[in-house]
VMD Tcl script that builds the backbone (N, CA, C; Angstrom):
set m [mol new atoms 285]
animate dup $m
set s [atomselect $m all]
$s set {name element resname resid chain x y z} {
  {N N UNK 1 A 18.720 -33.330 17.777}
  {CA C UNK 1 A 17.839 -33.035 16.654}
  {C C UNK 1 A 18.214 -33.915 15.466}
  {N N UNK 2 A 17.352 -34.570 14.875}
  {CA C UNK 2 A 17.316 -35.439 13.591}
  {C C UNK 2 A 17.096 -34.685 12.266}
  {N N UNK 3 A 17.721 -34.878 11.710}
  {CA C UNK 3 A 17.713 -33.767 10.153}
  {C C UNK 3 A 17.761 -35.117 9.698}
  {N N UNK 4 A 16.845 -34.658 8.102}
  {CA C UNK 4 A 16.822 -36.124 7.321}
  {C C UNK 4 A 16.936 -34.796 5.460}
  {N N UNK 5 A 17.487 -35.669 4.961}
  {CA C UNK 5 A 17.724 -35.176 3.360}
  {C C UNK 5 A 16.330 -34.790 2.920}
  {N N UNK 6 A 15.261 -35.802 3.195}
  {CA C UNK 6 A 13.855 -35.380 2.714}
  {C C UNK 6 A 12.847 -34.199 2.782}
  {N N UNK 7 A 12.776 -33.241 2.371}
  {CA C UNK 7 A 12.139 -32.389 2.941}
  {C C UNK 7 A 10.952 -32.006 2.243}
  {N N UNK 8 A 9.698 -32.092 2.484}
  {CA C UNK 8 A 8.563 -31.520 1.653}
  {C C UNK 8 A 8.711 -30.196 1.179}
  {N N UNK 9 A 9.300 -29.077 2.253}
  {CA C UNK 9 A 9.123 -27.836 2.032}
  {C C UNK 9 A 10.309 -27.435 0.710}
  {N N UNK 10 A 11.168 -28.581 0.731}
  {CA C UNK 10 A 12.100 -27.992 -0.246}
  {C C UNK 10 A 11.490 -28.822 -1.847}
  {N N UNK 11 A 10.983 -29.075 -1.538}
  {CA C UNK 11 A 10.611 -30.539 -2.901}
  {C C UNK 11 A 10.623 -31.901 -3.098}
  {N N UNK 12 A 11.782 -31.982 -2.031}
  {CA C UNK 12 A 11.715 -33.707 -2.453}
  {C C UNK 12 A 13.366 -33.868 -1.630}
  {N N UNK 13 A 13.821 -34.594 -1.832}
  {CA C UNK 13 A 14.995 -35.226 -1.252}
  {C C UNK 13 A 16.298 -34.537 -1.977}
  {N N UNK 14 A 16.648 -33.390 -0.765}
  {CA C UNK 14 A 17.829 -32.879 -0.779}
  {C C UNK 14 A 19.232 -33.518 -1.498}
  {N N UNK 15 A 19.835 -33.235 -1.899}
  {CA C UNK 15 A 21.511 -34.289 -2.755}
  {C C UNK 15 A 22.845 -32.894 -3.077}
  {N N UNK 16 A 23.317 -33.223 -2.607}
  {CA C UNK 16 A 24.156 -32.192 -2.971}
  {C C UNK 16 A 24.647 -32.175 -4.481}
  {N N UNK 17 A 24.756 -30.900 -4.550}
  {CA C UNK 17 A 25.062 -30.880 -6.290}
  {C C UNK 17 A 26.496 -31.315 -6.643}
  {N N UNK 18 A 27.182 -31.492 -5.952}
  {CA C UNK 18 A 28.488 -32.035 -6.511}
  {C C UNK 18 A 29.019 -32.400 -4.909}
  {N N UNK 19 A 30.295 -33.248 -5.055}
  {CA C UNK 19 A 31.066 -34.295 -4.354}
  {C C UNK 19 A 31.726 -33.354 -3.890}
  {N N UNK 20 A 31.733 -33.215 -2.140}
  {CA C UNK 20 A 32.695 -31.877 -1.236}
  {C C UNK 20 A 34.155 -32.747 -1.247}
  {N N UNK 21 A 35.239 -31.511 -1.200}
  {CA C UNK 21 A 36.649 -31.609 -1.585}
  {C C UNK 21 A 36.961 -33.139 -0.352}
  {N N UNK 22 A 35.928 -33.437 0.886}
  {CA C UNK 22 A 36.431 -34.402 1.519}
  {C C UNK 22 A 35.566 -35.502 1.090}
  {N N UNK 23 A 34.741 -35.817 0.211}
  {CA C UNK 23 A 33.647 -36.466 0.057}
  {C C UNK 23 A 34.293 -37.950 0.606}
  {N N UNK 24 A 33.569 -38.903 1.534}
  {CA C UNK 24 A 33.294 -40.531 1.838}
  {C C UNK 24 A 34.073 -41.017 0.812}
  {N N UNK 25 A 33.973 -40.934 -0.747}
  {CA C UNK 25 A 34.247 -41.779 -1.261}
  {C C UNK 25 A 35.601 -41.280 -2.205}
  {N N UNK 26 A 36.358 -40.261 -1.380}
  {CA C UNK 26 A 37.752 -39.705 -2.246}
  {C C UNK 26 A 38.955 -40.041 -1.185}
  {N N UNK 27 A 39.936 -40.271 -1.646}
  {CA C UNK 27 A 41.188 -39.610 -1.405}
  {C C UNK 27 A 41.377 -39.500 -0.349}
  {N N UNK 28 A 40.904 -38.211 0.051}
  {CA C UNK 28 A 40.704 -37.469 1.225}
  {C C UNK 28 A 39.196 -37.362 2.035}
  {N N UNK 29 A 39.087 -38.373 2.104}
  {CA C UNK 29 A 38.183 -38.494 2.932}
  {C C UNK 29 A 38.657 -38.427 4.137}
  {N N UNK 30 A 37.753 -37.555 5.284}
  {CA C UNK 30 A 38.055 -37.846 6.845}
  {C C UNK 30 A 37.772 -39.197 8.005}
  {N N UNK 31 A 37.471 -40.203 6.935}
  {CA C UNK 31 A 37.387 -41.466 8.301}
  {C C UNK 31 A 38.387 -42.230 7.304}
  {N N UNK 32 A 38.935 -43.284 8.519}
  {CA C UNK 32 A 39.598 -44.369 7.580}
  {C C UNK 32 A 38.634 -45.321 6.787}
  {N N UNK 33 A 39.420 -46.293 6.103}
  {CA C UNK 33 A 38.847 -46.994 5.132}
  {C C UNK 33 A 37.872 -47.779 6.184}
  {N N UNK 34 A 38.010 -48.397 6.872}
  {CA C UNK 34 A 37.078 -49.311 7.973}
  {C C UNK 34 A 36.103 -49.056 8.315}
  {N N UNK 35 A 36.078 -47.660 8.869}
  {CA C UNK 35 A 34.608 -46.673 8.987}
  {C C UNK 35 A 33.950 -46.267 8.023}
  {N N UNK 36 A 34.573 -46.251 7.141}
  {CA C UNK 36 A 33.937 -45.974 5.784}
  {C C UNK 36 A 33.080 -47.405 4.993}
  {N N UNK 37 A 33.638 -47.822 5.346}
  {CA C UNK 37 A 32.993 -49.398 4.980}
  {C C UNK 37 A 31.864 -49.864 6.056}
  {N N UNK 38 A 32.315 -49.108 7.224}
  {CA C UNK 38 A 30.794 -49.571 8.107}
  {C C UNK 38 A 29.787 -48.892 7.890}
  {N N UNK 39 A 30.035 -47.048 7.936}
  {CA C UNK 39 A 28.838 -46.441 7.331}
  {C C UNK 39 A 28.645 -46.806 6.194}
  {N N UNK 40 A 28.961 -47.202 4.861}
  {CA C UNK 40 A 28.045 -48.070 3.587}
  {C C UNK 40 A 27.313 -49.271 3.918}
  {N N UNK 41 A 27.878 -49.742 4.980}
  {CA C UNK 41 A 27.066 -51.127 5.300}
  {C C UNK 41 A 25.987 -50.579 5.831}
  {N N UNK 42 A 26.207 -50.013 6.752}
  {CA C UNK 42 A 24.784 -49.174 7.857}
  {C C UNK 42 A 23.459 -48.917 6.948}
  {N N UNK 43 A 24.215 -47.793 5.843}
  {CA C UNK 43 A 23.579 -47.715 4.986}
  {C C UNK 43 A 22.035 -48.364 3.947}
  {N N UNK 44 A 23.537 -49.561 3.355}
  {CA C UNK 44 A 22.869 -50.678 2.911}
  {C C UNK 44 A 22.164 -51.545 3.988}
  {N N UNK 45 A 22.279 -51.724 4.647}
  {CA C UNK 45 A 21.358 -52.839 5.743}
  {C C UNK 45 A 20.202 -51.639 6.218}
  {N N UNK 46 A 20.146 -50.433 6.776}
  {CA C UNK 46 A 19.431 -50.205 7.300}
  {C C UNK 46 A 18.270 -49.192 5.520}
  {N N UNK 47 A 18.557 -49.266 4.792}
  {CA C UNK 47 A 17.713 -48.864 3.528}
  {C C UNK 47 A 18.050 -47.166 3.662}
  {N N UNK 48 A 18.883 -46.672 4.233}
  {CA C UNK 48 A 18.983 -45.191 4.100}
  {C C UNK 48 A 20.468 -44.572 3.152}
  {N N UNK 49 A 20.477 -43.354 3.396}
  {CA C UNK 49 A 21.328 -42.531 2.506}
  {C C UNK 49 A 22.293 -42.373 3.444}
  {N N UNK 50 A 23.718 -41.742 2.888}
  {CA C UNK 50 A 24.845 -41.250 3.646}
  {C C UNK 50 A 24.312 -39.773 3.504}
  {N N UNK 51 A 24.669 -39.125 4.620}
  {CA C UNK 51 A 24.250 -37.649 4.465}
  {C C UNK 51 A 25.264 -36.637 4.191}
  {N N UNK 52 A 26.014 -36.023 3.778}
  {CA C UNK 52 A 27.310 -34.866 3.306}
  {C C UNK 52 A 27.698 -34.421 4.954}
  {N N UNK 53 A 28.593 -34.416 5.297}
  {CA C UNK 53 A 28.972 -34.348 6.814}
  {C C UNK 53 A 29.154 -32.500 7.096}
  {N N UNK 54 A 29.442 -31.873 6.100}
  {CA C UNK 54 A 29.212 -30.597 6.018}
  {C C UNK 54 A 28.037 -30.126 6.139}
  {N N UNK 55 A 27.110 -30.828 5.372}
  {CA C UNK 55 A 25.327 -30.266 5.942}
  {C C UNK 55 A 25.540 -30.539 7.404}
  {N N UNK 56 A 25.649 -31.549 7.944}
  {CA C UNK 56 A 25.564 -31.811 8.961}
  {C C UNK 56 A 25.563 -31.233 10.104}
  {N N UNK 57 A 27.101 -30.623 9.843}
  {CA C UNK 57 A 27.395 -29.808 10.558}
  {C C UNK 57 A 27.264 -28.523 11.120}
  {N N UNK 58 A 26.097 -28.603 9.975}
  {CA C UNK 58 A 25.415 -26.827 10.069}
  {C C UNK 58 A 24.088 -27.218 10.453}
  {N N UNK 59 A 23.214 -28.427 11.004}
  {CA C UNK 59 A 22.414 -28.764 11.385}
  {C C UNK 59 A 21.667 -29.289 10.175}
  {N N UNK 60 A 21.980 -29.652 9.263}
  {CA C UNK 60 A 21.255 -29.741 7.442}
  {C C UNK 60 A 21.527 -31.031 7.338}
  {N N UNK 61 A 20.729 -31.373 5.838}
  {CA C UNK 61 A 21.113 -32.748 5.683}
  {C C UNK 61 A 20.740 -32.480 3.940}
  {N N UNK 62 A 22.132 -32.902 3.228}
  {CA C UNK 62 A 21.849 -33.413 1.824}
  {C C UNK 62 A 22.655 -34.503 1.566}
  {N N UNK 63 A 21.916 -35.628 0.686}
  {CA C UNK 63 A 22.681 -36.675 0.460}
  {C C UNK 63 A 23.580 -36.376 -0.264}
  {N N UNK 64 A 24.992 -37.159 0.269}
  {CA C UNK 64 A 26.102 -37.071 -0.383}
  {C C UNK 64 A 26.068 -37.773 -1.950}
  {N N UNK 65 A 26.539 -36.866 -2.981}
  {CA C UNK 65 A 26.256 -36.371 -4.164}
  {C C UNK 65 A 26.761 -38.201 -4.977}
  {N N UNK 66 A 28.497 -38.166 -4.656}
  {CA C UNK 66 A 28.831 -39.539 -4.790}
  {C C UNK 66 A 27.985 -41.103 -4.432}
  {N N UNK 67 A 27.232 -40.738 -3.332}
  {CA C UNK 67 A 26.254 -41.795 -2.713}
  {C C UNK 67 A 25.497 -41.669 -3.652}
  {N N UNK 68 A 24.369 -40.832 -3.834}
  {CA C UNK 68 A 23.148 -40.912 -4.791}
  {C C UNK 68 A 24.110 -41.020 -5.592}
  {N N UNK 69 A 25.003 -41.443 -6.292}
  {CA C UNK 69 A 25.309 -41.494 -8.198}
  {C C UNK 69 A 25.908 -42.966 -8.278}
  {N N UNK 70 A 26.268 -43.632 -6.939}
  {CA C UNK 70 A 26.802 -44.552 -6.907}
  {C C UNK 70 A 26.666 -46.128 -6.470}
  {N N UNK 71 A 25.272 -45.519 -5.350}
  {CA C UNK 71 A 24.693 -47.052 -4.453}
  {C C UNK 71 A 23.374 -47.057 -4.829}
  {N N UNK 72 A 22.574 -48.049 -4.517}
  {CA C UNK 72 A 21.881 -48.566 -5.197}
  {C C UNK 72 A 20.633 -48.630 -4.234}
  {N N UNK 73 A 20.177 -47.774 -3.432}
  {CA C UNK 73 A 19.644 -47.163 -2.561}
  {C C UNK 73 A 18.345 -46.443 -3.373}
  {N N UNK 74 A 17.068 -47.222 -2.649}
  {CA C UNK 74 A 15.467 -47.098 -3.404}
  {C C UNK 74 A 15.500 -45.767 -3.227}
  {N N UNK 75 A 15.737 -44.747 -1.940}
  {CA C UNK 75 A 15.063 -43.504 -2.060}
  {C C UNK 75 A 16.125 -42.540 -2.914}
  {N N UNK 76 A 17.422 -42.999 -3.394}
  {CA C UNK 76 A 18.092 -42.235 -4.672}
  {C C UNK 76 A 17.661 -42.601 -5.543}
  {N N UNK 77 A 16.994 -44.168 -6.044}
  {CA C UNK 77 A 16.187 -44.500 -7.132}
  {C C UNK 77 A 14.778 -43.956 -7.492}
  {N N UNK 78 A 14.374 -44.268 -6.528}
  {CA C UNK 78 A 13.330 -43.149 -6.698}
  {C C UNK 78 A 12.354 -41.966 -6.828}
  {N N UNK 79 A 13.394 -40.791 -6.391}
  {CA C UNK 79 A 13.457 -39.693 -5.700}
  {C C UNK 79 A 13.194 -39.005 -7.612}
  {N N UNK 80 A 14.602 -39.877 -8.482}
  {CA C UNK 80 A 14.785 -38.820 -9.456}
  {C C UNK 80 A 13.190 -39.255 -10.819}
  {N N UNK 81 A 12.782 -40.315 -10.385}
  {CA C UNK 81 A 11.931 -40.864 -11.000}
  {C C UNK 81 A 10.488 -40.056 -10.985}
  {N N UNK 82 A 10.443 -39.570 -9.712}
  {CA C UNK 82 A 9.260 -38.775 -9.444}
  {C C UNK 82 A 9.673 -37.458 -9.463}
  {N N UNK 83 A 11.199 -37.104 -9.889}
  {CA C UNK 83 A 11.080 -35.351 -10.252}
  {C C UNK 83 A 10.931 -34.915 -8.575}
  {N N UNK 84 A 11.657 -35.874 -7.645}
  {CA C UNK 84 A 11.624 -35.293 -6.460}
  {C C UNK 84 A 12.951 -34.951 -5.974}
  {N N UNK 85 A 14.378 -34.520 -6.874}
  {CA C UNK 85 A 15.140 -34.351 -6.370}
  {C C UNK 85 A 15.620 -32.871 -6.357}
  {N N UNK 86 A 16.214 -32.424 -4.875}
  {CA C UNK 86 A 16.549 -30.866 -4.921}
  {C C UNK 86 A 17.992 -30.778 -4.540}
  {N N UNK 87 A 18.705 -30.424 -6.106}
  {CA C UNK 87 A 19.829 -30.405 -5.719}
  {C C UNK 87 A 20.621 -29.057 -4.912}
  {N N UNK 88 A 21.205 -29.190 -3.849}
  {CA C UNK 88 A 22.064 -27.967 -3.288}
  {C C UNK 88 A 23.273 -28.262 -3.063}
  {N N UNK 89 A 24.258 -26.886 -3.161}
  {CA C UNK 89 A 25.082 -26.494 -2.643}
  {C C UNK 89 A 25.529 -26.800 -1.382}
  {N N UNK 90 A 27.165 -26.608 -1.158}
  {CA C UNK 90 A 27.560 -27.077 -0.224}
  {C C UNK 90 A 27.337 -26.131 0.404}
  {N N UNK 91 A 27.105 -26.092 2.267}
  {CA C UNK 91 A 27.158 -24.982 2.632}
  {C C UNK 91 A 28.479 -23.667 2.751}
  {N N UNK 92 A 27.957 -22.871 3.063}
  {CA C UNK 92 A 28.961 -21.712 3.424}
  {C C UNK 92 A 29.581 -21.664 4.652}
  {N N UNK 93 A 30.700 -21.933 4.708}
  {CA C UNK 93 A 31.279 -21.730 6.019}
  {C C UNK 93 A 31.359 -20.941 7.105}
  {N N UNK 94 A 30.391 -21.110 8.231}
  {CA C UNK 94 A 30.377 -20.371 8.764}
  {C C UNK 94 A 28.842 -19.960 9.147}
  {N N UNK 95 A 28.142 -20.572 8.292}
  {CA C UNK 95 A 26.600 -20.696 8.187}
  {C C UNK 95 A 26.264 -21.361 8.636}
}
mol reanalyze $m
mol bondsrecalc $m
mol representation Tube
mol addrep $m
């Protein structure tokens, strides 16, 4: 199953409201630096978003909060332009 951040029924393009304690672009992030540099490339070459690996995992998808504030990615540019962004919460564990 394909989950995408975009959702009509919610408003507009899902983003998480703040950066999860493992977020891609901290510290503690869960991939090494290498993988982390390939998914931004993926990213950038293929015109899409990084998705929060916690939505993910619950079958969801919101763009990771650090991504939209940080890359330079048309559908984070444009999303907030048209008043199409819905920010959420991380999920609940266990949900």
């Amino acid at each position: 199953m394909t989950v995408d951040a975009f959702d009509r029924k919610a408003g507009g393009l899902k983003v998480c409201r703040k950066a999860c304690d493992e977020c891609l672009y901290s510290r503690r992030k869960i991939v090494g630096d290498d993988r982390r540099a390939s998914l931004l490339e993926k990213c950038r070459r293929d015109g899409t978003y990084f998705i929060c690996h916690k939505h993910t995992l619950r079958g969801q998808a919101a763009v990771c909060r650090r991504f939209f504030d940080e890359e330079s990615n048309t559908a984070c540019q444009v999303a907030p332009r048209h008043g199409i962004v819905v920010f959420v919460d991380e999920p609940k564990t266990g949900a």
